[in-house]
C-alpha positions as CSV (number, residue, x, y, z in Angstrom):
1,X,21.6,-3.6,30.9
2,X,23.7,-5.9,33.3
3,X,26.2,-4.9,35.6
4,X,29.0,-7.1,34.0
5,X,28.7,-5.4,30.8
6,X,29.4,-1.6,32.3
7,X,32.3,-3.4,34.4
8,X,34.0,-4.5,31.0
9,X,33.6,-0.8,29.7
10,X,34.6,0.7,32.3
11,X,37.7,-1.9,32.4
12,X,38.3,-1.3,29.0
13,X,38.3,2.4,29.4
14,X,40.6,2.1,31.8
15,X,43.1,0.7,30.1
16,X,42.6,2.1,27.3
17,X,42.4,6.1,28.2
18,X,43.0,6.0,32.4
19,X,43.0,9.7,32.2
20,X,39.8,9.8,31.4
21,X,38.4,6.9,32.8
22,X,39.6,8.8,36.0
23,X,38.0,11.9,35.3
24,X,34.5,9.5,35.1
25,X,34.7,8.2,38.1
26,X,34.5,12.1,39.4
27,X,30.5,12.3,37.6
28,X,27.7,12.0,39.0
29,X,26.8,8.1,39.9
30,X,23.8,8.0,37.4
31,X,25.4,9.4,34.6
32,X,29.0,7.7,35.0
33,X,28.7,5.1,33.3
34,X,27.0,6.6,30.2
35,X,30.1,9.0,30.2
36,X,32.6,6.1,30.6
37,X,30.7,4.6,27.1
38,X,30.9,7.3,25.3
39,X,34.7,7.8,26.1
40,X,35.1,3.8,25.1
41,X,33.2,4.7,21.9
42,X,36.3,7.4,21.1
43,X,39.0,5.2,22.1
44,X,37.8,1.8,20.0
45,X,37.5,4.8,17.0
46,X,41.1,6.6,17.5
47,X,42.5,3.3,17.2
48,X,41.0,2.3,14.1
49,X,43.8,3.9,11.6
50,X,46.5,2.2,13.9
51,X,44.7,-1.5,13.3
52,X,44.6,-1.3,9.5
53,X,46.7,-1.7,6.4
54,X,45.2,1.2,4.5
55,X,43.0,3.9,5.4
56,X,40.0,2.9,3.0
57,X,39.4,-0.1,5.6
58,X,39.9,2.5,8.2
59,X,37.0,4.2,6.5
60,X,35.0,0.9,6.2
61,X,35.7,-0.2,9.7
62,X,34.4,3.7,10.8
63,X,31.4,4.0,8.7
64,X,30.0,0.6,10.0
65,X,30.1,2.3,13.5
66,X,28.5,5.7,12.6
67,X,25.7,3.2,10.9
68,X,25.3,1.5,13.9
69,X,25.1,4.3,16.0
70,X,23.0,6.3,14.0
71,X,20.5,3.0,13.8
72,X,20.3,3.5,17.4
73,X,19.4,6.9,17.5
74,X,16.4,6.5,15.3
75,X,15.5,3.0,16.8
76,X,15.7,1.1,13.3
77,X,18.3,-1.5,14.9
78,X,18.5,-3.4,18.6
79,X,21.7,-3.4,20.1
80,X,23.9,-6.1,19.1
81,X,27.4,-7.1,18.8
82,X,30.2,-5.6,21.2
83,X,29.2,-4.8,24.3
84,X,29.8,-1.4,23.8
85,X,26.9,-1.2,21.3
86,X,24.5,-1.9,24.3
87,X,26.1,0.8,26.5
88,X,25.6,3.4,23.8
89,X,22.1,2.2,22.9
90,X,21.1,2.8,27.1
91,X,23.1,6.3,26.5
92,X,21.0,7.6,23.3
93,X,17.6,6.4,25.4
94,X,18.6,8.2,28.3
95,X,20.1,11.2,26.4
96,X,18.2,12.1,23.1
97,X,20.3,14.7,21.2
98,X,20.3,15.3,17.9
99,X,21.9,12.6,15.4
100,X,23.9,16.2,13.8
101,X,25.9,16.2,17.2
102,X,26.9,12.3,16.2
103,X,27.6,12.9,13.0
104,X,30.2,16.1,13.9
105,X,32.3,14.1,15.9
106,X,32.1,11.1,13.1
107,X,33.2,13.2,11.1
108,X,35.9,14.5,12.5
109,X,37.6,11.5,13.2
110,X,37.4,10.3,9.6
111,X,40.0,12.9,9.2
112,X,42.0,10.0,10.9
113,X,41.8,7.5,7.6
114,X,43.0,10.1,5.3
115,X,46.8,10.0,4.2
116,X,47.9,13.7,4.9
117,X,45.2,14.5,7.5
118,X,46.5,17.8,8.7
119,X,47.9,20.4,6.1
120,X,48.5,23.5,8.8
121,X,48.5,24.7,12.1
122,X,44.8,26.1,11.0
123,X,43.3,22.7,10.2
124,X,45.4,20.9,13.4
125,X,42.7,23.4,15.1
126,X,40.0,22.4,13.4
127,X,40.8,19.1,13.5
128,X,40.8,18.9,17.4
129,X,37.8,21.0,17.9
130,X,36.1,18.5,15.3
131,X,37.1,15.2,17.0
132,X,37.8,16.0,20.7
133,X,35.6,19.6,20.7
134,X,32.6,17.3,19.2
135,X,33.0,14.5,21.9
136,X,33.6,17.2,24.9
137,X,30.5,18.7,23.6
138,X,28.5,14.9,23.6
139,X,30.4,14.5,27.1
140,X,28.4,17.8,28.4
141,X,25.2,16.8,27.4
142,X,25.3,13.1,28.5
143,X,25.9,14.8,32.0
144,X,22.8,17.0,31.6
145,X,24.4,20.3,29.9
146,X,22.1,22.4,27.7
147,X,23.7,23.3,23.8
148,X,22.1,26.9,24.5
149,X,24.0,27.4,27.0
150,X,28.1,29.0,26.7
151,X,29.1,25.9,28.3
152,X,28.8,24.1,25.1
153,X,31.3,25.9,23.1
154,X,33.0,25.9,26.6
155,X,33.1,22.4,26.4
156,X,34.0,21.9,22.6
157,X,37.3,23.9,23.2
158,X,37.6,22.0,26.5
159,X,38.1,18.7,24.3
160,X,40.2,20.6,21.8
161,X,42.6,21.1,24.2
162,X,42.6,17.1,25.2
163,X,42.9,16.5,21.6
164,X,45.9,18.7,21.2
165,X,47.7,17.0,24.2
166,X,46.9,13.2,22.7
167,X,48.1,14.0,19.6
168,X,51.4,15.6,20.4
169,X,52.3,12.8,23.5
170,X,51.2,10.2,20.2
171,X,53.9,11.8,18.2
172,X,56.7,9.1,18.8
173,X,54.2,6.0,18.6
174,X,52.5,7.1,15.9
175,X,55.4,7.5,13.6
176,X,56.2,4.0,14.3
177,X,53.4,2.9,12.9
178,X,53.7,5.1,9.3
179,X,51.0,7.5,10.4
180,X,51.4,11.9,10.8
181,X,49.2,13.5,12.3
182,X,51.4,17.0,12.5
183,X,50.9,20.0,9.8
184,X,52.9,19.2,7.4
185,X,53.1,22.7,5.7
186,X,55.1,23.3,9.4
187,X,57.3,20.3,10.0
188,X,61.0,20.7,9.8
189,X,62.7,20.7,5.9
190,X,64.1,17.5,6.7
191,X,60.9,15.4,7.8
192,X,58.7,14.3,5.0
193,X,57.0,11.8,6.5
194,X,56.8,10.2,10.0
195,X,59.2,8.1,8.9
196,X,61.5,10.9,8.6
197,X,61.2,11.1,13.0
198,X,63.6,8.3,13.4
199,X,66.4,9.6,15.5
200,X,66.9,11.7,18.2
201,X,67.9,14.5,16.2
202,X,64.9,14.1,14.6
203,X,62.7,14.2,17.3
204,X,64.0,17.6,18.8
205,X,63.8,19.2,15.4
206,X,60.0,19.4,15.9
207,X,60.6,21.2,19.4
208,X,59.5,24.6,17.5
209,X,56.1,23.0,16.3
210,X,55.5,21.4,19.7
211,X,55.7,24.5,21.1
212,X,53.5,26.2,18.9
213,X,50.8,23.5,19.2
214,X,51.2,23.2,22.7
215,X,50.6,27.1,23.0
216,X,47.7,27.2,20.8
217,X,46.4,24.3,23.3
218,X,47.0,26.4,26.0
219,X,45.2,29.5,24.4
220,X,42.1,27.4,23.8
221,X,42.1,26.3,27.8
222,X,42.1,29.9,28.8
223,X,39.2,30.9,26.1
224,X,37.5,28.2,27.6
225,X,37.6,29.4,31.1
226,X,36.9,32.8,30.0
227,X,33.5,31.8,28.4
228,X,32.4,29.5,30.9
229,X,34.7,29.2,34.7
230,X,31.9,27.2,36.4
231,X,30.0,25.0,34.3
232,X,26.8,24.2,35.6
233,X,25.8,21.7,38.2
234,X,27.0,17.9,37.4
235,X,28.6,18.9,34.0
236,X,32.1,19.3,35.4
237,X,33.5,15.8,34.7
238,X,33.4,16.5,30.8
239,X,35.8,19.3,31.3
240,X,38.1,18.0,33.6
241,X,40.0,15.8,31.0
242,X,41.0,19.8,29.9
243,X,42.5,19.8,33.3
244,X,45.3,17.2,32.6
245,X,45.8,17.5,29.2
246,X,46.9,21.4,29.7
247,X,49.8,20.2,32.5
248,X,50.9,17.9,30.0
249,X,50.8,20.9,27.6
250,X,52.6,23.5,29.8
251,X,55.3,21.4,31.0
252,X,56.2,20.4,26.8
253,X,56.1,24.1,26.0
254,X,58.3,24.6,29.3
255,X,60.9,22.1,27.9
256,X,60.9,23.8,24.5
257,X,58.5,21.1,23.0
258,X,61.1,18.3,23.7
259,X,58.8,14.9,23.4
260,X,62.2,12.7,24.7
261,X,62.1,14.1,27.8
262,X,60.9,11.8,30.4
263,X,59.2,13.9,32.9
264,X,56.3,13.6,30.2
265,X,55.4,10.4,30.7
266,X,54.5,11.3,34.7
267,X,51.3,11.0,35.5
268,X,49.6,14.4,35.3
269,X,46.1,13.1,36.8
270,X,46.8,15.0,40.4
271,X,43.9,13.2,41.7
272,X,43.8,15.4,45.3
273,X,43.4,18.7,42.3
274,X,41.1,17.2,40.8
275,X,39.2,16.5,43.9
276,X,39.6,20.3,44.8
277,X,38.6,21.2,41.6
278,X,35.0,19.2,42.0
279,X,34.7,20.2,45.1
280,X,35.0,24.1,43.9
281,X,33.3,23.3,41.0
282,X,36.0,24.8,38.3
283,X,38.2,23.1,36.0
């Protein structure tokens, strides 16, 4: 592989998802930029039901990526197309794992293409352990951690907790483009639909839920620390993205779940933390 195609990756990344494009740049040097393709593999997916009129071209447009990918894995196709498909072809050489692993986080995010994706609180936990748990989890083992190992599950509640934070801070753009991804057995007697969050009042009517997510976010961080506090040596970059995603979480719950304030769009990267954190070797 050339350099020019990891630079417009890790470009794309970058632009992309900065926060974790940021936490990359804090893994080791030889695993970085299989890290930074994975994470550009998630963010060309999660925009997939954003890009389409209807969700059974979402699930076209997704199933020709889990093909591809899963052509990789068992060597029946070269690389070709987007530049990204090279990136994760050099990633699934250097990191055999099981095509299950693949799959898990596949299917997760189809959960994206259906209509009502998320019926309850229950399954908006099951939905973020299954799409950002399953990448967290892929994340670890591209950076050398063992599945054995309490990490893992460490790791898959990790990237719940990153999932929970996207999610709730898309809120506001994803109801412009006609899409809920809220429980809707929970949301507010007058919001059907996201069309329903179209005014101010609207908005600070889901303060309740956003707190209740938010906390359930917040629970999962500290289960998380509980099972594993210092994830083994070079693994730490795959939880760090936890690290961000649970100020963005405390300081919502802290402003009773109001997604119009504007001290939520700060940057909550913290880079010299972060740089403590790595040094320390906790997240």
């Amino acid at each position: 592989m050339t350099t020019p195609v990891l630079s417009s990756i890790a470009d794309d990344l970058r632009q992309r998802d900065p926060d974790r494009f940021f936490t990359s740049l804090l893994a080791p040097a030889d695993r970085r930029d299989d890290l930074m393709a994975l994470y550009a593999l998630d963010a060309e997916l999660r925009q997939i039901r954003a890009l389409v009129s209807e969700p059974m071209l979402g699930r076209i447009r997704l199933q020709w990526w889990f093909e591809r990918v899963s052509a990789l894995q068992t060597g029946e196709e070269q690389p070709s197309g987007p530049p990204l498909m090279y990136a994760l072809d050099a990633l699934i050489h250097r990191t055999p794992m099981p095509e299950k692993r693949f799959c898990d986080y596949f299917c997760g995010r189809s959960n994206d293409m259906e209509e009502a994706p998320i019926l309850d609180t229950a399954f908006f936990q099951h939905y973020t352990q299954g799409v950002g748990g399953s990448l967290a989890v892929l994340a670890y083992r591209v950076l050398g951690g063992d599945f054995d190992h309490p990490a893992a599950e460490a790791a898959r509640l990790s990237g719940a907790v990153w999932e929970t934070a996207y999610v709730l801070r898309s809120v506001l753009q994803h109801s412009q483009k006609g899409i809920m991804m809220l429980p809707l057995a929970d949301l507010p007697e007058a919001i059907l639909s996201s069309s329903d969050i179209d005014s101010p009042e609207a908005v600070r009517s889901l303060g309740p839920l956003m707190v209740q997510l938010a906390q359930q976010g917040l629970d999962q961080a500290r289960q998380a620390r509980a099972l594993c506090p210092r994830p083994p040596e070079g693994t730490l970059a795959a939880f760090l993205p936890m690290v961000i995603a649970e100020a963005w979480l405390t300081r919502l719950v802290r402003n009773g779940g109001d997604l119009l304030d504007a001290r939520l769009a700060l940057p909550h990267r913290r880079p010299l933390v972060m740089l403590w954190r790595r040094m320390r070797g906790v997240y």
